[in-house]
C-alpha positions as a LaTeX table, in Angstrom:
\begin{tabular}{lrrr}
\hline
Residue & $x$ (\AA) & $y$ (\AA) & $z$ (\AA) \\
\hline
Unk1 & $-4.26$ & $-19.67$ & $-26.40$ \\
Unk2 & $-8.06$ & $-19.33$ & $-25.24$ \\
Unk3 & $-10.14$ & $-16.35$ & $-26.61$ \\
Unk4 & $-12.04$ & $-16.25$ & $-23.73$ \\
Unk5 & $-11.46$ & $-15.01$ & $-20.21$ \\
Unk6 & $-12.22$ & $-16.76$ & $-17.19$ \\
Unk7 & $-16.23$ & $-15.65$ & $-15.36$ \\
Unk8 & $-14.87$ & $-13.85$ & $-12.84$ \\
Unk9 & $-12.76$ & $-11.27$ & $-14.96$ \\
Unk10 & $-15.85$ & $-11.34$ & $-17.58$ \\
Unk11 & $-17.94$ & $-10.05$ & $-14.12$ \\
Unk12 & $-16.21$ & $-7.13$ & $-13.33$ \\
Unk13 & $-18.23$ & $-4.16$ & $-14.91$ \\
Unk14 & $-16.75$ & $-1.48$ & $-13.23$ \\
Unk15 & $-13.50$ & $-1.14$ & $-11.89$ \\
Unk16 & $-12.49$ & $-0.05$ & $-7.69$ \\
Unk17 & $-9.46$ & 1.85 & $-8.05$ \\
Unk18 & $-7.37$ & 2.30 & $-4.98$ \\
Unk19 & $-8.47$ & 4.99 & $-2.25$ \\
Unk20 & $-4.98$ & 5.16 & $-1.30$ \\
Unk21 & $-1.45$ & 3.90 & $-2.22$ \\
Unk22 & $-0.98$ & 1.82 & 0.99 \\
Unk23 & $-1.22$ & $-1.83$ & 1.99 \\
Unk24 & $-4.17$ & $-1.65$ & 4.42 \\
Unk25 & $-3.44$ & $-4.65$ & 6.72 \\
Unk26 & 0.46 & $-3.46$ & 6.34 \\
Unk27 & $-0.09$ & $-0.29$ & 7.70 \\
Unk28 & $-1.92$ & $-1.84$ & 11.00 \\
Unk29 & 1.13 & $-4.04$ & 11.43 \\
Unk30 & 3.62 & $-1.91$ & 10.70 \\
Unk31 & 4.51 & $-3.73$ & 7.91 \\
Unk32 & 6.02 & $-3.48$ & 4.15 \\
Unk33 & 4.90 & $-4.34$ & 0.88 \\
Unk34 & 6.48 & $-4.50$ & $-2.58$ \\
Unk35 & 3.19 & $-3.70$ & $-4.85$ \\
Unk36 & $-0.36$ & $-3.36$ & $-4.28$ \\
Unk37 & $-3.66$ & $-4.41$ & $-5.75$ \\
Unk38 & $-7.03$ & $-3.75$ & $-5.30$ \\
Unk39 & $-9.75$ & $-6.08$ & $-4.86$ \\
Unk40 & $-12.42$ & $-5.71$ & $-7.48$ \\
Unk41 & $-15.07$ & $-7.36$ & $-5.10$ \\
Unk42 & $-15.05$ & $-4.83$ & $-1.98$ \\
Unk43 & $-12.25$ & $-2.10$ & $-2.94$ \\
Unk44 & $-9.47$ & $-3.20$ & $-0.18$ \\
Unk45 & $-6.14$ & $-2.39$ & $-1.09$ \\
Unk46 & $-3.50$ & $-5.13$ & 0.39 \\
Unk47 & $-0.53$ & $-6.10$ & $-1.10$ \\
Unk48 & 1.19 & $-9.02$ & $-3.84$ \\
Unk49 & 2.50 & $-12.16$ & $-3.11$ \\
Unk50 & 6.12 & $-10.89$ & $-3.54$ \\
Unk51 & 5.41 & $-9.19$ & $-0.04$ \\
Unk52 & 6.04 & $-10.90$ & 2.55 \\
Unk53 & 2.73 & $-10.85$ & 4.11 \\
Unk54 & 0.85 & $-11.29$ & 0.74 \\
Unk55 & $-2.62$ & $-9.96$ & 2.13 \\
Unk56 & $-4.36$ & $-9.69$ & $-1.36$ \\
Unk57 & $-4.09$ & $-13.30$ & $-1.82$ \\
Unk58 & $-4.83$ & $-14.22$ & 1.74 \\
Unk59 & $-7.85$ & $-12.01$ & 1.41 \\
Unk60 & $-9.30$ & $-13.07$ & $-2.27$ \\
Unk61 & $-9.26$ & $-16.74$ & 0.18 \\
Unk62 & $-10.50$ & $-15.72$ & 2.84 \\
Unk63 & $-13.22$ & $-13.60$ & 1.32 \\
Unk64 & $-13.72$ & $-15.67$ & $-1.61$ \\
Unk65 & $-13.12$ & $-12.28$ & $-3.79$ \\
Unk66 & $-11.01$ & $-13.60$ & $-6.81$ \\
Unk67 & $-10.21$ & $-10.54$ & $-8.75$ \\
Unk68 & $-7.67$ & $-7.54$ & $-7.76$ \\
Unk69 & $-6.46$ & $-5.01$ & $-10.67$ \\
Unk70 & $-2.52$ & $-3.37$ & $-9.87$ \\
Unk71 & $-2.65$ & $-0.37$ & $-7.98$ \\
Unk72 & 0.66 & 0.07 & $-9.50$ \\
Unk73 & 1.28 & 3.59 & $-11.57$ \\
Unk74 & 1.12 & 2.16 & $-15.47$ \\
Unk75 & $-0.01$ & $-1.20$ & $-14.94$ \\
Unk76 & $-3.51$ & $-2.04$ & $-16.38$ \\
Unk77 & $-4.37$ & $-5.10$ & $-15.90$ \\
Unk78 & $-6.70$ & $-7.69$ & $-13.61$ \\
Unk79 & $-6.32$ & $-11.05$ & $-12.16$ \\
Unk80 & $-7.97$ & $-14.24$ & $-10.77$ \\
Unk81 & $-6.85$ & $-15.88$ & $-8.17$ \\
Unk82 & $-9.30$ & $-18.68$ & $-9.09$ \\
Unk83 & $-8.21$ & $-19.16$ & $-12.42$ \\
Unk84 & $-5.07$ & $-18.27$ & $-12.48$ \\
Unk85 & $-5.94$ & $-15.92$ & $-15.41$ \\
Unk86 & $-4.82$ & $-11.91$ & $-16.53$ \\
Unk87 & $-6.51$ & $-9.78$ & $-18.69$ \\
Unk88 & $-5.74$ & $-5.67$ & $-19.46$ \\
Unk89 & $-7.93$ & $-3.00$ & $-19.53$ \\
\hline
\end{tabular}
């Protein structure tokens, strides 16, 4: 196992922490999610890829913003999209 984290968890300095526990593209579509992140880029919260719309992935690829942390209660912990990598806080 590597010691070292990927660049783009390395680049987060500060973390965005959710404004609110909702899925924002989810709530415009009436939609429902299973768990939430937040993207460490521009501070969207969307939901995981066990939703079934899977907006925080769609969104790190669309945006090219590679890092969300869980939005879920207890969970501390980042990942890249990129690099397939996790790392806690």
């Amino acid at each position: 196992m590597e010691d070292q984290v990927c660049k783009h968890l390395q680049a987060v300095k500060k973390l965005k922490h959710a404004k609110e526990n909702v899925c924002e593209e989810c709530i415009k579509t009436h939609s429902r999610w299973v768990h939430l992140r937040t993207c460490q880029e521009c501070g969207v919260t969307l939901c995981c890829d066990s939703s079934p719309n899977q907006h925080a992935s769609k969104h790190a690829n669309a945006a090219g913003h590679p890092v969300v942390i869980s939005s879920e209660p207890g969970e501390r912990w980042l990942w890249c999209y990129v690099d397939e990598e996790m790392a806690e806080y």
